[in-house]
N, C-alpha and C positions, 0 to 999 in steps of 0.2 A: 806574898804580897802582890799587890794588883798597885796599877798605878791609873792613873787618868788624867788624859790632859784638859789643864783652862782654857778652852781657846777663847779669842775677843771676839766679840760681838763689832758687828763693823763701826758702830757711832760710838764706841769705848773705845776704838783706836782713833777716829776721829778726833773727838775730843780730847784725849789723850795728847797727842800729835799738838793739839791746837793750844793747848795749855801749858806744855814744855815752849812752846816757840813764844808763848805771852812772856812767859817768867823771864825766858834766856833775854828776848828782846828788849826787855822791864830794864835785865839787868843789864845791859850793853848802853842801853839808851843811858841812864844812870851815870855810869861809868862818864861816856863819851863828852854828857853834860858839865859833868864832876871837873873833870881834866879841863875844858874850854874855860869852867870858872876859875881854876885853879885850887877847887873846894872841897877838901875832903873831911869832913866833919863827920863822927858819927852818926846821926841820922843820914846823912849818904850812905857810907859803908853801910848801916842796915838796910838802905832800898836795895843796893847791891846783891848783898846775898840773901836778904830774905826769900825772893823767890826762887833761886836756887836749893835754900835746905826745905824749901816747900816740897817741890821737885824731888828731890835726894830721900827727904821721909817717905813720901807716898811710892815711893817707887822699892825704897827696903820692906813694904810691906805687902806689894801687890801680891796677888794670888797666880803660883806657877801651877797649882795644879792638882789634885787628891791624892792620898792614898789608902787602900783598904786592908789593912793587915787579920792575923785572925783577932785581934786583941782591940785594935782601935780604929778610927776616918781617922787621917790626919789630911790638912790643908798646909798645902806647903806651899811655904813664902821663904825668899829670901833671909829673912831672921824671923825669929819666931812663932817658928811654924806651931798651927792649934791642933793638938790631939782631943778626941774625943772617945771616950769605952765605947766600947758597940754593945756590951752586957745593959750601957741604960738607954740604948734605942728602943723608942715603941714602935717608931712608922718611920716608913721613908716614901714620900712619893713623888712623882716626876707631876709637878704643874708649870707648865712657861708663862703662864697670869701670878706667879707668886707673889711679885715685888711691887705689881699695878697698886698703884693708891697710898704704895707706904710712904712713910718722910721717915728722913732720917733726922734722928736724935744725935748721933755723935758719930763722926767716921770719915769715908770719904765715898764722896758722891760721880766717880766718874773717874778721878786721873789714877790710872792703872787700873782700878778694879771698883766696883763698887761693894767696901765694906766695912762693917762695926754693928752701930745700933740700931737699928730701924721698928718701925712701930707702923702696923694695919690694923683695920677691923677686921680681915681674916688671918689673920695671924699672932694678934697682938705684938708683945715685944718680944723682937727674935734680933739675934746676929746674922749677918750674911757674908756672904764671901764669895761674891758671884761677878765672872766676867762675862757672860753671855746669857742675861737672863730668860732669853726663850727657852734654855736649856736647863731650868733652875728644877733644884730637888731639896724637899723640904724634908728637914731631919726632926721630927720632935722625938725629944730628950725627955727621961723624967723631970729632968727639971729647967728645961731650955728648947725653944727652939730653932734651930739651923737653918740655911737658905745655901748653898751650893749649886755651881753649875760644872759639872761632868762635861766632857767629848761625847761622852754615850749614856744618860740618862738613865735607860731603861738596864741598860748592865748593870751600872752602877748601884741600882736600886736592888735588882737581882744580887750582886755579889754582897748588899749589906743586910738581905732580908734573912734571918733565920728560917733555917727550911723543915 
């Protein structure tokens, strides 16, 4: 097994950083208000911790990092990590323009990683699971395809290309 690290992209740690301290802030401000009224009401307690289980999700699913087995990619995250056969890999190629243009359809756009559903005109609809998209390497699947970002691109590509 080969392993690979995610690393972040410097404005995925930025914002990152900057979106944890919104939520934490959200939720202290809340609080601090709460207590001065003497008001704790359900719609308080949800401003409370909604941004925190925002925070808590996005963060159970960020992307730590690849793996290349003889059998499978897997992308590993904290909880449920996505395997993938390598038997239904047709291509793998290293482009750092992958992600330019796409929107996303469902997922997350930034806090810890940027991934789920996204949609281009070069790519149509694909998954991604990318924390440093200069570094992005696109998997098409028989029946799907992938967006990942590697420490090493070009190995990565190398260790998943049948030779």
């Amino acid at each position: 097994m080969k392993e690979y690290a995610a690393p972040w992209w410097k404005l995925l740690f930025g914002v990152t950083v900057f979106a944890v301290a919104v939520c934490v802030g959200v939720s202290i401000a809340v609080t601090i208000a709460a207590r001065a009224e003497g008001e704790f009401a359900t719609p308080v307690k949800l401003a409370v911790v909604l941004p925190l289980i925002i925070v808590a999700i996005s963060a159970l699913f960020m992307v730590r990092g690849y793996a290349v087995t003889a059998d499978e990619i897997v992308v590993r995250r904290p909880v449920l990590s996505k395997h993938f056969e390598r038997a239904r890999l047709q291509s793998a190629a290293v482009d750092p323009e992958a992600l330019r243009g796409s929107i996303r359809l469902f997922g997350n756009g930034g806090l810890f990683s940027f991934s789920g559903i996204f949609r281009s005109s070069k790519l149509g609809r694909y998954r991604a699971y990318v924390t440093d998209p200069g570094r992005s390497v696109i998997l098409r699947f028989a029946d799907r395809v992938v967006v990942i970002s590697p420490a090493d691109p070009d190995a990565f590509v190398r260790d998943v290309t049948p030779r």
